[in-house]
N, C-alpha and C positions, 0 to 999 in steps of 0.2 A: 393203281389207278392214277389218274393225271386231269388235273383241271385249270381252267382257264379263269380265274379269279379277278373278277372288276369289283374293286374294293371303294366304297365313300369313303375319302380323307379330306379331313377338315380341322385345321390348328385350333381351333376357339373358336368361342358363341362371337356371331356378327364377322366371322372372318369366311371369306370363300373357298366354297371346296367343290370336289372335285371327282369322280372314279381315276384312281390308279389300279393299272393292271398287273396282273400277278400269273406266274404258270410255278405250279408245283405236282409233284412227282411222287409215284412209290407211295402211295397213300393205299393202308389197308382199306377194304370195303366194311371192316368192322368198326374203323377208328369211326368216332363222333366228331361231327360239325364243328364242334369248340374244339378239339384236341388239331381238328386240322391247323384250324388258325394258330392255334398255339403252337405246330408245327413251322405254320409260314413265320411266325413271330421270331423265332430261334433261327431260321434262316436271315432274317434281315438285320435279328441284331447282332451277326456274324460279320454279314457283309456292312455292317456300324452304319445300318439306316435304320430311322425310327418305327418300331414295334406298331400293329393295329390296335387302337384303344380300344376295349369291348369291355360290356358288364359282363360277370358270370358269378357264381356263389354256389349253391347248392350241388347242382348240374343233375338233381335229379327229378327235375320236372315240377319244383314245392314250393319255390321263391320266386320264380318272374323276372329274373335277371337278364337273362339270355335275350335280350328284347333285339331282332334284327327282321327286317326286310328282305326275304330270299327268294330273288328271283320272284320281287312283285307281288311276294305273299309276305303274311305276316308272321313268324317264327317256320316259314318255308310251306313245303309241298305236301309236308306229312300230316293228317288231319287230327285232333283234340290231342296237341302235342307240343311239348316248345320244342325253343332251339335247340337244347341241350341235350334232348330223345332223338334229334335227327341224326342219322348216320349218311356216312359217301356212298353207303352201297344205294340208297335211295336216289342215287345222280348216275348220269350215263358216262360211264369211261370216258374221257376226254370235253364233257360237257362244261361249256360256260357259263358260271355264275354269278349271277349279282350282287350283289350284301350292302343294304342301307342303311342307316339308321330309323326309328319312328319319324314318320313325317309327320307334322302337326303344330300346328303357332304354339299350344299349349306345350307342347315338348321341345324345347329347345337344346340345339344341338348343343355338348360340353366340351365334344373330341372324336372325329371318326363316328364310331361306331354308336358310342352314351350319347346319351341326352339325358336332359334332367326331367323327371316326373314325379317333381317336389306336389304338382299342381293335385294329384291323386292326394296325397297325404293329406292336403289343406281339405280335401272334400271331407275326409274321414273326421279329421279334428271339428271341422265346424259340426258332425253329428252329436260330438258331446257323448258323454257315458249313459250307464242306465243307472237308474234308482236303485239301491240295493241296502238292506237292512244288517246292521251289524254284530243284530244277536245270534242268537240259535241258528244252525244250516236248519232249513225247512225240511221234513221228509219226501221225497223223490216223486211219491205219489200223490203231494197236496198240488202237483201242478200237472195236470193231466194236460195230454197234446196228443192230438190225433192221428195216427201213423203217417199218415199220408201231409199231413200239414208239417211234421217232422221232418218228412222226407225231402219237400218242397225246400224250407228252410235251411237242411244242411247240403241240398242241390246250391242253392247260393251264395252260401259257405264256403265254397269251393275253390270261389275266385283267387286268385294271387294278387293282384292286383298290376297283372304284366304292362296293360297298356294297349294288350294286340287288340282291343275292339277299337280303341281310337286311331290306332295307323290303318285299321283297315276301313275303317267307313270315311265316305268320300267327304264326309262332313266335318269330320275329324271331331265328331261325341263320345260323349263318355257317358251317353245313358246305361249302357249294358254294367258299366262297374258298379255306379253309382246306383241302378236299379236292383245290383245282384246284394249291395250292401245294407239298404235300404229294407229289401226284404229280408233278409237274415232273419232283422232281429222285431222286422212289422207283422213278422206269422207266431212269436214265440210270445209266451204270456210276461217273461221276464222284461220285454222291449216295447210294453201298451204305454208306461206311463208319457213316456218322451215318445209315442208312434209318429203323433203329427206335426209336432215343434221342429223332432228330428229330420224328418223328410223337408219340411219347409229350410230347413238351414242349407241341408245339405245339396240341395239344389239349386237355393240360392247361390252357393260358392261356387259352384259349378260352372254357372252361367258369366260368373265373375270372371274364371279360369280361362276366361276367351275359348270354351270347348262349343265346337259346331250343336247343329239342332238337328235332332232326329228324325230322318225320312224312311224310317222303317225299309231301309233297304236291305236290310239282317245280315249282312255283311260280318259286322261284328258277334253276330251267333256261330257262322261259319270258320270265323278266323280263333275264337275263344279256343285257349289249350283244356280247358276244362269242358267245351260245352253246355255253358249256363244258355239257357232258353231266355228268349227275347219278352220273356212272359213276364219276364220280370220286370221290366220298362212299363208293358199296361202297369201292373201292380203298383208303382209307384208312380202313374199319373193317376190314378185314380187317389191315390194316399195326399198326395201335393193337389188336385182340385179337392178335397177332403178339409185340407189342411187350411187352404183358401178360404172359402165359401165360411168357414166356421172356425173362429181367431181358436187354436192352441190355450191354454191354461199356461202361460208362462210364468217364471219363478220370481216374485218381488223381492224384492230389499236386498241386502249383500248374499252372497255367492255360501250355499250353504254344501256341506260334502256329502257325495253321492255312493 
């Protein structure tokens, strides 16, 4: 197979970039989207031009890494998938393709392909840990959870924490991550003590994060490589007007261990 390759290249954050085009050749329909790149990469730094920067790590759909823009979609065409599940057979012989990086203020570009979504991690840290006791492990069945409320919870669990809801809503939010993390741990009996402190933080930093505001255009349920349902966004407005309406129980005096 042979494809016609319009690649985002850009030296550095605040530096302008650009699509440079690419034609490459002889491509199995089995190889993977990464291995291609990794193909054209070997090619350029033959002919001693600079390699395509991209993230990857895992490559088996678990880490989030693969974050790219394919042909105006976010980790491409193939649905509850990343980048790194897509293959060329999934492309038309001789088709032209696009390759972005995330777009988003909150994601700023590092090189080509990366950007940085440090901005995710801050959400997560401002949530803080949970309460946990240092004696005896409890027995399994002193914390009853009900199938279905288990299920919900490890549906949200699921996240990687890729980014593809924020490159894909026009708004460039990050409710869907932030709701799918939110819930985790607001349906589990282990995540009641900090439920509403927690959700109140972590929204706040959110909003810090220069991430857009949510117009329930579900975009980012569409583009999720896992699928996490947009139910989780209500969930954690109702937990943040919750959290509002009725001040948290916050921790006085010095910073005790959790």
């Amino acid at each position: 197979m042979k494809f016609d390759l319009r690649i985002w290249r850009q030296n550095g954050p605040g530096k302008e970039g650009g699509f440079a085009r690419y034609a490459i050749d002889d491509i199995s329909p089995s190889t993977s989207f990464l291995e291609m790149i990794d193909t054209l990469n070997e090619q350029l730094t033959e002919r001693g031009e600079e390699p395509v920067a991209f993230d990857s790590d895992c490559r088996e759909g678990i880490c989030g890494m693969c974050s790219m823009v394919i042909n105006g979609r976010a980790h491409g065409p193939l649905a509850a998938s990343t980048t790194c599940q897509l293959y060329m057979r999934h492309f038309e012989d001789g088709a032209t393709v696009w390759i972005e990086p995330w777009r988003s203020v909150a994601f700023p570009v590092i090189r080509d392909l990366v950007v940085d979504r440090s901005a995710l991690d801050r959400i997560l840290q401002a949530g803080g840990y949970i309460s946990v006791h240092s004696g005896p492990k409890p027995d399994p069945n002193s914390l009853p959870v009900e199938p279905d409320v288990a299920e919900q919870a490890l549906d949200a669990a699921t996240c990687i924490g890729c980014g593809a809801c924020v490159a894909a809503c026009p708004n460039g939010a990050a409710m869907l991550f932030t709701g799918a993390k939110v819930t985790h741990l607001g349906l589990l009996p282990q995540g009641q003590p900090e439920r509403y402190e927690r959700v109140q933080r972590m929204v706040e930093q959110m909003e810090k994060e220069a991430f857009g505001a949510c117009r329930n255009y579900a975009e980012c349920e569409a583009a999720c490589p896992k699928s996490i349902s947009i139910q989780v966004i209500g969930r954690m407005n109702r937990d943040y007007l919750r959290a509002t309406l009725v001040e948290p129980v916050r921790r006085r005096g010095p910073m005790r261990s959790r």
